[in-house]
N, C-alpha and C positions, 0 to 999 in steps of 0.2 A: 579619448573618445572623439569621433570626428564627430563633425559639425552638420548638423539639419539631419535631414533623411537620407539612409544609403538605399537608394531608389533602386540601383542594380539588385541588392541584398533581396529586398523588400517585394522585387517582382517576383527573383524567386521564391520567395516564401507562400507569396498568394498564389501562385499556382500551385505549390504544394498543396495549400490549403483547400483549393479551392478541387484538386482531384481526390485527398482524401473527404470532401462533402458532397461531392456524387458518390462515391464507394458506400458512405455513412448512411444516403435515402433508399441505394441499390439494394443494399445488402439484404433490404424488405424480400426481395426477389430471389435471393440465395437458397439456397436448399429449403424453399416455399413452405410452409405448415400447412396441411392439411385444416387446424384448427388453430387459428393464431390467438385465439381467445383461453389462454391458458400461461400459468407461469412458466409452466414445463417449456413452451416455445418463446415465449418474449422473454422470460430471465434466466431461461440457460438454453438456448438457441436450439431446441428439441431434444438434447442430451444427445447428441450426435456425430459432435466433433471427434474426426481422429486424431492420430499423432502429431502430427505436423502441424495442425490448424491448433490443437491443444498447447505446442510447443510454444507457435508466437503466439497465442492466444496470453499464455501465462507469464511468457518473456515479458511483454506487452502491460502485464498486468503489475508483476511483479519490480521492471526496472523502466521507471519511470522518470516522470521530469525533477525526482530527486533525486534519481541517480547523476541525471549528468548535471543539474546542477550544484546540489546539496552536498554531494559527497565531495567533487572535487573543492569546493567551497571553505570545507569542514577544512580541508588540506591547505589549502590558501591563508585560512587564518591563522591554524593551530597548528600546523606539522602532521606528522606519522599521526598521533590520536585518532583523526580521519579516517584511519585504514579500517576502524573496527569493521565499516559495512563489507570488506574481504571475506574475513573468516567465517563471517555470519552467513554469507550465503555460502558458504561450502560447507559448514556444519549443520546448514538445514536440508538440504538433499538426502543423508542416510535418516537422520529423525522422519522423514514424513515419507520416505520408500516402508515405513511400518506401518503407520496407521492412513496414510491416504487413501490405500484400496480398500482397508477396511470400511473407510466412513463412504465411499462409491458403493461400495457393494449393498451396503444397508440403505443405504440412501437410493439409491436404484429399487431395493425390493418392494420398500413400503412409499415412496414416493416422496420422499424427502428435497426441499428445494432451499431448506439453510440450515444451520449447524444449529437451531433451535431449536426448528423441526427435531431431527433427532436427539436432543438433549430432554425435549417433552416426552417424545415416546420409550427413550429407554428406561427414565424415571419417574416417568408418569408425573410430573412436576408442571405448571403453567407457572407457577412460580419464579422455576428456575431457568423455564425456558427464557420467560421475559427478562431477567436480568442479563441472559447472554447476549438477549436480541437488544436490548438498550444501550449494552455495554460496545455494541459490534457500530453502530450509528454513531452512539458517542464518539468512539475510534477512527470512525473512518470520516467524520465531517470534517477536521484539521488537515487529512490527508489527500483531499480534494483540493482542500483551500490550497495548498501546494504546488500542486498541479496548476494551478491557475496563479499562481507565483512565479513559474516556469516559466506560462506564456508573456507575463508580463513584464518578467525580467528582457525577453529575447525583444517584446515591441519598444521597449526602455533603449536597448542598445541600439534599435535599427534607427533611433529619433521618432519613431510616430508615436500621435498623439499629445507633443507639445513639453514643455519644461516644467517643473511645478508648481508655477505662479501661471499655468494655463486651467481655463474654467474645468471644473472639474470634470464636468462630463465630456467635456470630448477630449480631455487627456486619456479618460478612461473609455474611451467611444469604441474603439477596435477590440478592447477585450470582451468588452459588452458583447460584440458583435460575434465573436467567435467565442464567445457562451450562449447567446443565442442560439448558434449553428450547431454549440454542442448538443443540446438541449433539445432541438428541433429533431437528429435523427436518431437520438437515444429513443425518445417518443414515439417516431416512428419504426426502426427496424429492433431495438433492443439488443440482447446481447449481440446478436450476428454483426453489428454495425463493428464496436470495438473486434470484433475477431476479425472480422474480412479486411479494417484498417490497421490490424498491427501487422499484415506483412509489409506494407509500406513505410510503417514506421521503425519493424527492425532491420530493415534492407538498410534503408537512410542510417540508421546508429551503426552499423558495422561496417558500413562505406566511413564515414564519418572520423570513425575512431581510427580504421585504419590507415585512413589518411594523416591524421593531427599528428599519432605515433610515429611517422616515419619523417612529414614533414616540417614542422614545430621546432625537431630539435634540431633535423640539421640548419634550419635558420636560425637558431639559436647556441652553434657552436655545440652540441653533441651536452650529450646525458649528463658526464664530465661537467661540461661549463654550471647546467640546471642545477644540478643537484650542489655545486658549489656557491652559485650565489642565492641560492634556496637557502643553505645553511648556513649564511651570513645574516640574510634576513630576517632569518629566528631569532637568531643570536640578540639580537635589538630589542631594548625592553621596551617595552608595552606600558605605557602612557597612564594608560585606564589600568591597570592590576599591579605596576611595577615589579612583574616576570617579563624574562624572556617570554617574546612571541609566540615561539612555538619550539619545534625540537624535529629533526629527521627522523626520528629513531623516538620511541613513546620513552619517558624517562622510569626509572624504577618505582616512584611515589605512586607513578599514573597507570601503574601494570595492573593493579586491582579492575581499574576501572575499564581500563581495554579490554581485558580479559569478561567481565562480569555483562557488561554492555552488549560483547559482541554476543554471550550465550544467552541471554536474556531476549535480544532481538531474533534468535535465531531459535527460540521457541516459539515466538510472539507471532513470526510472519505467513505462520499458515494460518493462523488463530483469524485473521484478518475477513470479513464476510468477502470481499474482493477475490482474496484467495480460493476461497471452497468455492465461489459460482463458479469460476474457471475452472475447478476443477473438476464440479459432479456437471460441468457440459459435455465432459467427455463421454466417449458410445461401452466403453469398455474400464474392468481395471486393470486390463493388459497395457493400455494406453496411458493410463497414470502411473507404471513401474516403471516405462520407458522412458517418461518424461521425466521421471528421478533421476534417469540415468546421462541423460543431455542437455538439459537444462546447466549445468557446469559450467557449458560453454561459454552462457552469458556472465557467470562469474569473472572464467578471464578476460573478459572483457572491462568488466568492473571497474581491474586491478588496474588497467590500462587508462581506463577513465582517469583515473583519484590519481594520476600521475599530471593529469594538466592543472593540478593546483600548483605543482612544483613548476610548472612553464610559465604559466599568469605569472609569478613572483618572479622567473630570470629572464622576461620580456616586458618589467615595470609595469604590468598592469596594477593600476593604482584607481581604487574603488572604495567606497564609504559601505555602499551593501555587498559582501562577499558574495551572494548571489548574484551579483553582474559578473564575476570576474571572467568566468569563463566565455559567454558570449561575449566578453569586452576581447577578449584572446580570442576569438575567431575571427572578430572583425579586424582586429590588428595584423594579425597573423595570415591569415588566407586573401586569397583574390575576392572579391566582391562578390562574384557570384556563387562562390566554393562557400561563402561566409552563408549565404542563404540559402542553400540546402542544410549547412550545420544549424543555421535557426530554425530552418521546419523540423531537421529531427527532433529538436527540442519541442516546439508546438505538437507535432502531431505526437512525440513523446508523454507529452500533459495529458491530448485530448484522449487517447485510447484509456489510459486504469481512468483517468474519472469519468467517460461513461461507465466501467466498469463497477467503480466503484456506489456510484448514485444508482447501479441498478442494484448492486448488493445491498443497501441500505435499506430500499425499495422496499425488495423481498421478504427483510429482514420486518420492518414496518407491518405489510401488508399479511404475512402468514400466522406473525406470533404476535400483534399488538391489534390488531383492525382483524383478525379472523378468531383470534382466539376472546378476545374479549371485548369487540366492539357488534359486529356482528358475524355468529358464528356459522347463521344458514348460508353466507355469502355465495355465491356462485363462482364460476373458473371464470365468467367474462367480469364480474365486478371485481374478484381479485387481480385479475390484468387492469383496468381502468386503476384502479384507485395504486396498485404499482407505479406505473405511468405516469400519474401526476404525482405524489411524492416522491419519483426520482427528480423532477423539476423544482420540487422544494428544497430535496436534498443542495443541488445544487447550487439555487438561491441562497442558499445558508453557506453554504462555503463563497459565492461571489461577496452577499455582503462582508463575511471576515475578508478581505483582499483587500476590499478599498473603504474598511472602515480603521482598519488594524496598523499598527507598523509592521512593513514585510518584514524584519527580521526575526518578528516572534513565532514564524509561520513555520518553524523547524523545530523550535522547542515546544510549539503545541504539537505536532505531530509527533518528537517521543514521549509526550505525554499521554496522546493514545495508544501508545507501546505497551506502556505502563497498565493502562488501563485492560487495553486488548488480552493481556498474559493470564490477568486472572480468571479467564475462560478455560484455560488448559486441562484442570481437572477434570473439569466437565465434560469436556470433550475428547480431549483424546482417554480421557479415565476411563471414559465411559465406554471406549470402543474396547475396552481389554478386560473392565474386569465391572459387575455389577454391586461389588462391595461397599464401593461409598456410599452413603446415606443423604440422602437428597436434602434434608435442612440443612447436615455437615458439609456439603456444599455450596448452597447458600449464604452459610452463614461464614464459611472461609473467602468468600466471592466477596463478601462485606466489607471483611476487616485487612482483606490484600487492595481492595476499591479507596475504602478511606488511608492506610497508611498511606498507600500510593501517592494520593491526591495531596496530600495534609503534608508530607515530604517533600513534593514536587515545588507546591507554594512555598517551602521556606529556603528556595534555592534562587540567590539573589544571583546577578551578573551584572557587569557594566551599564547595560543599558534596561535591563529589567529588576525590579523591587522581587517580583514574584514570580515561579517559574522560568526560571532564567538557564535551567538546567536539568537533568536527567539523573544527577550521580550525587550522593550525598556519605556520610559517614556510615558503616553498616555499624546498626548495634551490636556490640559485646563483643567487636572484631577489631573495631579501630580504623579499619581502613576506608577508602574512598570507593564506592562500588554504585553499581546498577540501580536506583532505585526500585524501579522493576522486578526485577530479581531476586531482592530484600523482601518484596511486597509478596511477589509471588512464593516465597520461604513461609510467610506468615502463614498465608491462604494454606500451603499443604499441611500444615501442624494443626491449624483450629480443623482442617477438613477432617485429618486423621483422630485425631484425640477426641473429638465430638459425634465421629463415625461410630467409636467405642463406647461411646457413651449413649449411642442415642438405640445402640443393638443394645445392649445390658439393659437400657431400660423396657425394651420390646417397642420402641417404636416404630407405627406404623409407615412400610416402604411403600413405592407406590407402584403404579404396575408398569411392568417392563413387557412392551408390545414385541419385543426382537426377541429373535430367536438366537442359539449357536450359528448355525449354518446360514445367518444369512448375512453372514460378516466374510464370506467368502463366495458367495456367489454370483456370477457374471451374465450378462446381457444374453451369451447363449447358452447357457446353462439349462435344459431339460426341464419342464417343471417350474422354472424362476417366473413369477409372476409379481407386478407390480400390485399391492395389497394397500389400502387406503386407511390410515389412523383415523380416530371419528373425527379427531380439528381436520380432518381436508377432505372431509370422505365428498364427492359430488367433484372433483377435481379432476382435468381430464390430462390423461398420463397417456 
């Protein structure tokens, strides 16, 4: 690591920064609202976006500052295992071209603004809504905390803010600062902010990447050399577990686990409330089929990523937190001022999904926890306020975990909201195809997928954690090492299913299903389609 501050680096990053936070206050000005006093405009930007704005919107959303840090990271330590996040987003593309138009279209007709909303009205459940809406904030406050792990790994590499025997606060002064800025135009413009800033931010990742790819290795003696002193490196046992390090190639013991992990997250990452804002922003759900279909792109890119863990290791980059390694290999690696554009991609990489995400949390808070059961006459301008300020809390609650926490647990709590996030699935994608499950039998499978989850999660010790130290544990009655997740969410569909039959046999009371057939297919121009108001939002302006 060089020494003090790479000042070169560092200007360019502030000016990155400093023109994605005029774009962030602008974006107030973007396709203007008529009536900005409304969720439908501050947390999903009037439902308006077309394909392109949908595409980086979602890119934006979806491949974030754990992609380029987390992933390649994962590879840095551990070998091929790493790759899981490949297959995962190429197996989630055909699963959600099924049900994504559906949950737009219903959601468009009756004025749906989070997957709670619609899990209340197809089962008439506040119940159940709430456990989806707790479950989705739960999920996604680790996943912020992340993002801002991101930024502070890249201010770590550039030297600012001081060594660790510097006062705390102004070690931590710059993130502060650039959480305030996030904060500041999340507040003011809402969703639009993060959509008008991810064309900057996926410009930069694709410049970026295709740079590192071509020139990384030929400074580093070609693929050949990498991938040869990569699998030397493995080869070297590991201190803390006396295993080999890692392995190029996932080994056969660990194939449960690849395998169970990647399909597990690859159910889990629409489940995500981040995910559905981006998606019911869009104007259409001809513009959500399309963006099944190109979204890919960023896949290969991915693949491309998770390959600079194999370079940090054949260019010695040598790091105590694997999350440094890769901005530690930008700075080694590129010209100074090439190293500070790859640090903004990463920054402005953070700051896009976590305003997205704090506004998802928001919504989630605001429709189905403060509208349904704090006050239900609320109005469309007191459900915008009171969004607003618990996206600033949301926030808050992820800065505190950053600089209360050790960073490195800030991956394992985020698939721990994987975890968590999955057991929403019935519910909602169940619910878009068939009205058979029984709303307690959801419930009460959402329980017992919640606690295995949790209660397996805590008994996965690692190196440096007692507790949650990991994701994958023994599956019952199988033997093998698998997905936690995955296991949990097995549970959830058995008690859903078995208790489903049991609670029909007994004639208990369903609740009422506000949707119809046809409005699980119907679009923005569609003859006749009218947006129709459930009584939790009735007085909301659509």
């Amino acid at each position: 690591m060089k020494d003090g501050v790479n000042g070169v680096a560092l200007a360019v990053f502030i000016f990155f920064f400093l023109l994605v936070t005029a774009m962030g206050f602008l974006a107030s000005r973007w396709r203007k609202a008529e009536n900005e006093n409304s969720l439908d405009e501050w947390g999903l930007g009037g439902r308006s976006f077309g394909t392109w704005v949908t595409w980086f919107l979602l890119g934006g959303d979806l491949y974030t500052a754990y992609t380029f840090v987390a992933v390649p990271a994962a590879i840095y330590a551990a070998g091929a295992a790493g790759f899981f996040a490949v297959p995962y987003t190429i197996l989630v593309y055909p699963l959600i071209f099924t049900f994504l138009p559906r949950l737009w279209s219903v959601s468009h007709k009756h004025g749906y603004v989070t997957t709670s909303d619609f899990v209340r009205g197809r089962f008439g459940s506040k119940g159940l809504s709430l456990a989806v809406a707790v479950t989705g904030i739960l999920a996604t406050m680790p996943y912020i905390a992340l993002q801002l792990v991101g930024i502070q790994a890249v201010l770590d590499v550039m030297g600012v803010g001081g060594g660790e025997d510097t006062n705390w606060f102004i070690k931590d002064l710059p993130l502060l600062i650039a959480f305030g800025v996030l904060a500041a135009y999340t507040y003011s413009s809402g969703l639009r902010a993060p959509a008008l800033i991810a064309f900057v931010k996926d410009t930069l990742i694709y410049i970026v990447i295709a740079v590192a790819i071509i020139y990384i290795p030929i400074k580093l003696g070609g693929f050949d050399e990498i991938f040869a002193k990569a699998g030397d490196a493995y080869s070297q046992t590991n201190p803390a577990t006396g295993a080999p390090r890692g392995a190029l190639v996932p080994p056969e013991a660990g194939q449960w686990t690849y395998a169970t992990l990647a399909l597990g997250s690859a159910l889990a990452l629409f489940m995500y409330p981040h995910s559905i804002t981006a998606t019911l922003s869009s104007r259409s759900r001809e513009v959500i089929r399309r963006n099944t279909t190109i979204l890919p792109l960023y896949s290969l890119m991915l693949g491309l990523l998770a390959l600079l863990g194999f370079m940090a290791i054949a260019a010695g980059i040598k790091v105590q937190n694997g999350q440094l390694a890769i901005p530690q290999l930008f700075e080694t690696m590129f010209p100074d001022w090439f190293a500070g554009v790859a640090f903004a991609a990463i920054g402005i990489g953070a700051l896009v999904p976590a305003a997205i995400m704090s506004i998802a949390a928001a919504n989630l808070f605001t429709r189905n926890i403060y509208k349904d059961f704090i006050k239900p006459d609320a109005t469309p301008a007191q459900e915008t306020k009171v969004s607003k300020l618990v996206s600033l809390l949301v926030k808050v609650g992820a800065l505190a975990f950053v600089l209360t926490m050790d960073k490195t647990v800030a991956i394992n709590f985020q698939l721990l909201g994987g975890i968590w996030i999955l057991q929403t699935f019935p519910a909602l994608v169940g619910g878009l195809f068939t009205r058979w499950f029984h709303r307690w039998a959801l419930l009460a499978g959402w329980a017992v997928g919640m606690v295995y989850g949790t209660a397996a999660a805590y008994g996965v010790a690692s190196p440096t954690q007692k507790h949650f130290g990991g994701s994958s544990k023994e599956i019952p009655g199988i033997g093998e090492i698998g997905y936690i997740g995955l296991t949990a969410f097995v549970l959830n569909m058995v008690v859903t299913v078995v208790l489903t039959f049991v609670l029909k046999a007994l004639k208990a009371p369903d609740g009422i299903d506000e949707t119809k057939p046809e409005d699980y297919t119907a679009d923005a121009g569609d003859p006749g389609v009218q947006v129709e108001l459930p009584p939790a939002t009735a007085g909301t302006s659509h």
